[in-house]
N, C-alpha and C positions, 0 to 999 in steps of 0.2 A: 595651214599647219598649226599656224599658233592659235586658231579657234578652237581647232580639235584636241591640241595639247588641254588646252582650259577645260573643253567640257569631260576628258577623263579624268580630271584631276578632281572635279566636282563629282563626277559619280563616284572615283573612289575614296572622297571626303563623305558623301551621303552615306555608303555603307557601312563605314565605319563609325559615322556617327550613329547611323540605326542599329547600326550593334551594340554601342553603348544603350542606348535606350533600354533595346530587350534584356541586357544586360541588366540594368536596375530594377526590372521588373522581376528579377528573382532574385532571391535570397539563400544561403546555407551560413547555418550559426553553427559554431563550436561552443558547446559549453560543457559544463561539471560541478562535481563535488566531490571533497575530501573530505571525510570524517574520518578521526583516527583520537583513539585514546586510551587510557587506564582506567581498567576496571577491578573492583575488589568485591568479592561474592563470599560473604560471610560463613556457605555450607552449602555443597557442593558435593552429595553422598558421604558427610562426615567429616569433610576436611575444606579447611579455607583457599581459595584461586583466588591467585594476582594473575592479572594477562593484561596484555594488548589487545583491543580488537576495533574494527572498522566497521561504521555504517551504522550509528545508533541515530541520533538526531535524523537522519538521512541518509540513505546509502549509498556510499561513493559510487561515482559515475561518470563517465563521459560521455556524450553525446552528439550527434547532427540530427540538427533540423532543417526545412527548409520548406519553401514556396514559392510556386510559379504564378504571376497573373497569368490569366489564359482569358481577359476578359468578360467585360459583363457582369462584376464581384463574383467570375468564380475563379478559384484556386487550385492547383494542384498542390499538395501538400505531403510531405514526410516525416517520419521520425523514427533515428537508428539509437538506441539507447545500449551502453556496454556498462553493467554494474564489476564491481571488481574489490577485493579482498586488499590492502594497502600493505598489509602486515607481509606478503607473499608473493603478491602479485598477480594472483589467482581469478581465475575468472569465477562473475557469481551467479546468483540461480542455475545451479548444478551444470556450470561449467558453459553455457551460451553464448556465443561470440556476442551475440544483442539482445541478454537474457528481460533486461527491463523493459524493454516495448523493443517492434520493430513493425512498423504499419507505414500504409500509402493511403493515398483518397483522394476526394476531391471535395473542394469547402468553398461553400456556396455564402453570400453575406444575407441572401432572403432567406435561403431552404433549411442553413445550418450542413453538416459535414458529413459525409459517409465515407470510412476507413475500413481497411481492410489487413489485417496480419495478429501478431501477437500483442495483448493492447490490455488496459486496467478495465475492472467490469464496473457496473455502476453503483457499488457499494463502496468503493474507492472513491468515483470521479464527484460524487455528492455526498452519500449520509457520512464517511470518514470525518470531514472538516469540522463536524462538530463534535467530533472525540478532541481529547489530547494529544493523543500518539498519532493521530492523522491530521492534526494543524501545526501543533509545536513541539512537541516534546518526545516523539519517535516508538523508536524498539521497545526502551522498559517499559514505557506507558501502556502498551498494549494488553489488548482485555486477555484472560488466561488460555494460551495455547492462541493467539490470534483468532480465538474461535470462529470470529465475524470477519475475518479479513480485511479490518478497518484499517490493517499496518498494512498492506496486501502483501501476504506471505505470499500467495499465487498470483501472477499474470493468468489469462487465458489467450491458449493458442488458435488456431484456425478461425479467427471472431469474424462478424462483420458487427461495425458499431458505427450506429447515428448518433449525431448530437443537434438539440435544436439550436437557433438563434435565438439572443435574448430577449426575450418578449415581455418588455414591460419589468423587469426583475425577475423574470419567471424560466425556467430552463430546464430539460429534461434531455432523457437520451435512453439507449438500449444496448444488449448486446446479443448476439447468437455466437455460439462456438460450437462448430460439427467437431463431430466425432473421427467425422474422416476414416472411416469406414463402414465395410457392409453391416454391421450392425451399428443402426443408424441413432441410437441411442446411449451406444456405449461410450461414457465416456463426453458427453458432453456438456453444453452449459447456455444457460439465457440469464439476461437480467434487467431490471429496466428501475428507472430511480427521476428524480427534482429536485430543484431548489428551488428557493423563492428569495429573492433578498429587496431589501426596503429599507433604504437607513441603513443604524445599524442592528437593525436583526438577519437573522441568515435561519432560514426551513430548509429543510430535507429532511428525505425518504425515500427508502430503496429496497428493492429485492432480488434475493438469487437462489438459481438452483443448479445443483450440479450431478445429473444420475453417473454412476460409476467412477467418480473421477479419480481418477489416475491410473484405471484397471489398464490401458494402453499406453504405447510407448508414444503415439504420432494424433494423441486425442488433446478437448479442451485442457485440460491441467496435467502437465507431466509426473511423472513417476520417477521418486528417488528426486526430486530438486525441488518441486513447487507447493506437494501438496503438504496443507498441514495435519490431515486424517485421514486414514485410508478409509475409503467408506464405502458404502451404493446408492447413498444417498445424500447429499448436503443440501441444505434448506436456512435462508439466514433471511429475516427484514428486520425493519429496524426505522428508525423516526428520530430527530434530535434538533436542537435549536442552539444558535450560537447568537449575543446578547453583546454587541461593543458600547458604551456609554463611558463618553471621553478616553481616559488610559487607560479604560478594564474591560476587561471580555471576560463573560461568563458562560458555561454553554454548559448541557444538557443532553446524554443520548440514550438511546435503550435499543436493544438489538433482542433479539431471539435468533439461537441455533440449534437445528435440530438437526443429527446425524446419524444418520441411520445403518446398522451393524458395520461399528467401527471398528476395525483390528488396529489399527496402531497409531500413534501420533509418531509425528519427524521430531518435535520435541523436547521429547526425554528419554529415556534408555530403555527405563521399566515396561513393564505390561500392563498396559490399561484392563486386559480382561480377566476377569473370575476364575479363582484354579479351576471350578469345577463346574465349570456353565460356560455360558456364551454372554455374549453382552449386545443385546438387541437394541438399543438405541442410550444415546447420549444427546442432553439437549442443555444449554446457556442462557439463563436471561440475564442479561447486563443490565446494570444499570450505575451511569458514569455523570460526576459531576466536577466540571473542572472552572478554575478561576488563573486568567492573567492578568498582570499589571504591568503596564510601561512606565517605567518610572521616567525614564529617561530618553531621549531617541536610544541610545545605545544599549540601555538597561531593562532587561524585563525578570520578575520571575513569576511563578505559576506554580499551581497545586493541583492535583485529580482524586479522586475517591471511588473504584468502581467499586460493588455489590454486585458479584457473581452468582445466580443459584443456577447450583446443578444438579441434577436429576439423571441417574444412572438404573434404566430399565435393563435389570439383567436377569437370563434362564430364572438364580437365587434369590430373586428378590429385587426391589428396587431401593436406592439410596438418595438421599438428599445434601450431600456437600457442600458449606457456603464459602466461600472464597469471600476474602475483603483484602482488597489492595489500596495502597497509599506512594504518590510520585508526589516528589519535590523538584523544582527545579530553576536556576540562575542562568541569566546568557548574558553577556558583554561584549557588544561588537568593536573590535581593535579597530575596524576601517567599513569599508561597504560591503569589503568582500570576505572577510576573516574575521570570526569571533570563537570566545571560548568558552566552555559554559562545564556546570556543575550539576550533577543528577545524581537523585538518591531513589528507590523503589522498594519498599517492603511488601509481602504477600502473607497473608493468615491461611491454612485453609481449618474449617470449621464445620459443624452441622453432624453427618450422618460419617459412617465409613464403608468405603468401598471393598476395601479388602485389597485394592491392587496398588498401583504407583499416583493413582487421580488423588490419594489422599497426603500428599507427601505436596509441598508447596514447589513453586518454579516461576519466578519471575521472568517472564521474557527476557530473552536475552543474555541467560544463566548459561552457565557453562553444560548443567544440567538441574533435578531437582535436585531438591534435597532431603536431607537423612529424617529431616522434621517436618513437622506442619508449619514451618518460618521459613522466611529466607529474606533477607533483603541483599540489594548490588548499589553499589556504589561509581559513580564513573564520573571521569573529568577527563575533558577532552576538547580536541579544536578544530574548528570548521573551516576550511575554505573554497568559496565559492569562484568559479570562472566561466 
């Protein structure tokens, strides 16, 4: 009796210790971000806006992650992303329980990963970081109208996305997003992009295309939440280098957008089109020079310069509009996880006139444009991260 008492006791000390085991072999993390602050927009269709708003630096967010070993370096892997409006408590990209990613896969440490759901395409996962507004300094920084999706105003829906393993400093990836329906081109999206890092330098390069996107409710780019131009055609690449050398980083990027019979931006209020024509393509060359300095562990600031030309092929005529934007900006971290920072943004627009609201300035992340070819915003705000 007392043999057999022993050896259940052992078996059920074995299972539960093997539980613990399997146990440690997965993981789920909770994390976030809160950005929330004061903004002051100097003109705003004629008149000055004070407000509150969230998710400049970064957009608030809470999150789960996770991973399973499943042996042999490979992984099962997740991530449930909820962005969210602080001010109200609203849900963001146009109301999505898991509007910022919501993907599964499986991640391999030889093959590199293959995912599957709502996910960032590869104009984000690489050529972004060597912008401003996609390493450090957010919303205002963003090139005019996010044209390039370097802030990534849109996720893409229905994806499947690879990513490689680091190969020597070198790393790449792709994306497909169906249309998800019988018309197999409606509405969808591919993209595929690199990096290259050595030291401290940092290469990328990236492309994307998106035919019709957001002509459907259940396709790549949603409608009424993600998309930044209505279009039938969106077409963005782009190349840029980022430059660390002791407490300063310099970086360098240049995009190309080309948008093909664009009725409207999400934007801004006005009409991008011609009273008395069509407007058959809208196209962006960027070109963006940004500097930061760490003074301190805690202390950094930093400066950007984009040169926008834009070229508006309409029925009437074509125009050449130049945009010149200017960001400034401070951060001071209180702790690891909380800091609070200073941002200022000015926009020119210049060159030819369109005739519609594309000639009227609009700094990212304005309330809306303005009455003039200026505008600059202002904002101070605080971050914390968990």
């Amino acid at each position: 009796m007392e043999i057999q008492l022993k050896k259940k006791l052992i078996a059920v000390a074995s299972v539960f210790a093997f539980a613990g085991v399997a146990h440690a072999q997965s993981t789920v993390t909770l994390y976030g971000v809160i950005d929330e602050g004061f903004n002051y927009t100097n003109n705003v269709g004629g008149s000055h806006v004070y407000e509150l708003q969230s998710g400049y630096v970064q957009g608030s967010r809470w999150g789960l992650k996770g991973a399973e070993d499943l042996g042999g370096g490979l992984s099962a892997i997740f991530t449930l992303e909820n962005g969210f409006n602080v001010n109200n408590g609203k849900l963001g990209q146009g109301g999505l329980m898991f509007g910022r990613q919501a993907f599964v896969g499986l991640s391999s440490d030889r093959y590199g990963a293959l995912t599957f759901g709502r996910q960032y395409d590869s104009v984000v996962d690489y050529l972004a970081q060597t912008t401003a507004n996609g390493n450090w300094a957010g919303y205002l920084f963003a090139h005019p109208y996010d044209n390039d999706n370097t802030d990534n105003s849109f996720r893409v829906n229905n994806t499947i996305k690879y990513t490689s393993t680091n190969l020597a400093g070198f790393q790449f990836g792709g994306t497909y997003s169906f249309s998800n329906s019988t018309e197999f081109a409606n509405n969808r999206q591919y993209s595929f992009g690199g990096q290259y890092v050595n030291g401290g330098v940092l290469l990328a390069a990236a492309y994307l295309q998106a035919d019709n996107p957001s002509a459907t409710s259940g396709g790549a780019i949603n409608n009424g939440g993600d998309e930044n131009f209505l279009a039938t055609r969106l077409r963005i690449f782009g190349a840029g280098i980022n430059y660390t050398f002791g407490s300063a980083t310099a970086g360098f990027a240049y995009t190309n957008t080309n948008i093909t019979q664009p009725l409207s931006t999400t934007y801004i209020s006005g009409s991008i089109l011609p009273t008395n024509g069509t407007l058959n393509a809208l196209k962006f060359q960027n070109f963006e020079a940004n500097f930061k300095y760490q003074f301190t562990p805690a202390f950094f600031a930093g400066i950007q310069y984009v040169f926008t030309l834009e070229k508006a092929e309409a029925s009437t005529g074509n125009s050449t509009p130049k945009i010149h934007s200017v960001g400034l900006m401070a951060d001071y971290n209180l702790s690891k996880r909380t800091d609070v920072y200073l941002q200022g943004a000015y926009q020119h627009v210049g060159g030819d006139k369109t005739g519609t609201a594309l000639d009227l300035a609009y700094v990212p992340g304005a309330a809306d444009a303005s009455s003039t070819a200026n505008q600059f915003v202002i904002r101070a705000a605080i971050r914390h991260k968990f």
